[in-house]
MILOKE-124073 format. One record per residue (C-alpha): residue number from 1; residue in three letters; x, y, z. Coordinates in steps of 0.2 Angstrom, whole numbers, plus 2048, in hexadecimal, padded with zeros to 3 digits. Example, Ala and Ser with C-alpha at 12.3 -4.5 7.8 and 13.67 -1.06 7.14 Angstrom:
residues 2
1;ALA;83E;7EA;827 .
2;SER;844;7FB;824 .
end
This chain:
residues 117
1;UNK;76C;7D4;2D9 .
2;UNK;76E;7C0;2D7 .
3;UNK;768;7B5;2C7 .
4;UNK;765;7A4;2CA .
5;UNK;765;79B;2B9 .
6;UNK;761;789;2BA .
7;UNK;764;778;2AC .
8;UNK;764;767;2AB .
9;UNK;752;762;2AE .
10;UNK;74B;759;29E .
11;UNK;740;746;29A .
12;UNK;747;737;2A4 .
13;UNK;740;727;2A4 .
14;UNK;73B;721;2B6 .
15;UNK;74B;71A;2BF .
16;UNK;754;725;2B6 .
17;UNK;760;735;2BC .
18;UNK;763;747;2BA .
19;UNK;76E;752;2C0 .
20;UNK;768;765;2C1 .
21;UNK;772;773;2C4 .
22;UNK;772;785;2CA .
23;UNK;77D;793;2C6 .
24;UNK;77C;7A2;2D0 .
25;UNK;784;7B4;2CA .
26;UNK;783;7C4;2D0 .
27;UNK;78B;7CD;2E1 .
28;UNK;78C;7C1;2E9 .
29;UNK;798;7C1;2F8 .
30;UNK;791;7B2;303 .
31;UNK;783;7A5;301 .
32;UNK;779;7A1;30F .
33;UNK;76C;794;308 .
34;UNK;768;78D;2F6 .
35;UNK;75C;77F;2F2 .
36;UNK;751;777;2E8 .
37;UNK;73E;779;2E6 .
38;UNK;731;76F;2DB .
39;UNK;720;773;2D5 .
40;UNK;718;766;2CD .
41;UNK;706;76C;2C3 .
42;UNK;6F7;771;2CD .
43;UNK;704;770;2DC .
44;UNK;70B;77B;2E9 .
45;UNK;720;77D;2E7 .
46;UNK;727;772;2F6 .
47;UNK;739;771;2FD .
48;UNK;743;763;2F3 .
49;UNK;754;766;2FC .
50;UNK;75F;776;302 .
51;UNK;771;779;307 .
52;UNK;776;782;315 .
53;UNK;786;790;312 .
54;UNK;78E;783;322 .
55;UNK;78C;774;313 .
56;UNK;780;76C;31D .
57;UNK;771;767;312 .
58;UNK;75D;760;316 .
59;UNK;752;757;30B .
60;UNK;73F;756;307 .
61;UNK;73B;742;30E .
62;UNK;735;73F;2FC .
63;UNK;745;73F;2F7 .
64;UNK;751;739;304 .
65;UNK;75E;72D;2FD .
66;UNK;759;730;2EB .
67;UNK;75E;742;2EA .
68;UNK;76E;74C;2F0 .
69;UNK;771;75F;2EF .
70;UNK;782;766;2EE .
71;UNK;78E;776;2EB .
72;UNK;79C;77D;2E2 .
73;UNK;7A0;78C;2EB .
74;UNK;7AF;792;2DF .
75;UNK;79F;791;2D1 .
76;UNK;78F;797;2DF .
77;UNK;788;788;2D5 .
78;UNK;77C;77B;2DC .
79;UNK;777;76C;2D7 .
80;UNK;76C;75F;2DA .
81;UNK;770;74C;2D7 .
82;UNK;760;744;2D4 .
83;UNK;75F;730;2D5 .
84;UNK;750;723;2D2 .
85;UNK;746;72E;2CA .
86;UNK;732;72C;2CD .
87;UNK;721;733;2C3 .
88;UNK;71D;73D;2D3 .
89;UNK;72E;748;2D2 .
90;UNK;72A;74F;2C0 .
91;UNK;72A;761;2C6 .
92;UNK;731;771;2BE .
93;UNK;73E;771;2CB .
94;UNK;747;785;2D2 .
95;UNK;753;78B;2DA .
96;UNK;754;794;2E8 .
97;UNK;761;79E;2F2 .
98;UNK;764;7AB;300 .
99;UNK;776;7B5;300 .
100;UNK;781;7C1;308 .
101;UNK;776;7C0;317 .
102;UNK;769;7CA;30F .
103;UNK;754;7C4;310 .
104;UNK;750;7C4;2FE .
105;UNK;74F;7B3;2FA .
106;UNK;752;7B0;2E6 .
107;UNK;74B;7A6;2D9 .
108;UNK;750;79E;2C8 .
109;UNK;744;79D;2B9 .
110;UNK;741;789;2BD .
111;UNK;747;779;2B2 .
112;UNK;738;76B;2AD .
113;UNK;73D;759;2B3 .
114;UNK;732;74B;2AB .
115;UNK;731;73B;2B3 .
116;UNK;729;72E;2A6 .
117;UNK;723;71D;2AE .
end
């Protein structure tokens, strides 16, 4: 079993930043994905950014140049560096990941990010 606990999300003024972070704990022998989602109310949850066990990374367009995922892999810890914050990213934002080459793909709780114009 893996936890995926999530923190930092929180009320930022537009043009503002926040940095969220991911810590995950369990058997974990390898990781092959972990990323970020967002669902905004009355929305689907969409990709915000992922990255790969290889380090490399990929980006929802919304939020290329603003926002930028990276890893601790002594912690399994992701985190997600998010710049020029708008309205339209206030989400409740959740991680995701995929480890030791299994199928299940894992899920945190989710943290609220409030973007106030």
């Amino acid at each position: 079993q893996v936890q995926l606990v999530e923190s930092g999300g929180g009320l930022v003024q537009a043009g503002g930043s926040l940095r969220l972070s991911c810590a995950a704990s369990g058997s974990i022998f390898s990781v092959n994905v972990m990323g970020w989602y967002r669902q905004a109310p009355g929305k689907q949850r969409d990709l915000v950014a992922v990255i790969m066990g290889d380090g490399s990374t990929r980006y929802a367009d919304s939020v290329k140049g603003r926002f930028t995922i990276s890893r601790d892999n002594t912690e399994n810890t992701v985190y997600l560096q998010m710049n020029s914050l708008k309205p339209e990213d206030t989400a409740v934002y959740y991680c995701n990941g995929l480890f030791n080459g299994g199928t299940r793909y894992y899920w945190g709780w989710g943290t609220p990010v409030t973007v106030s114009s």
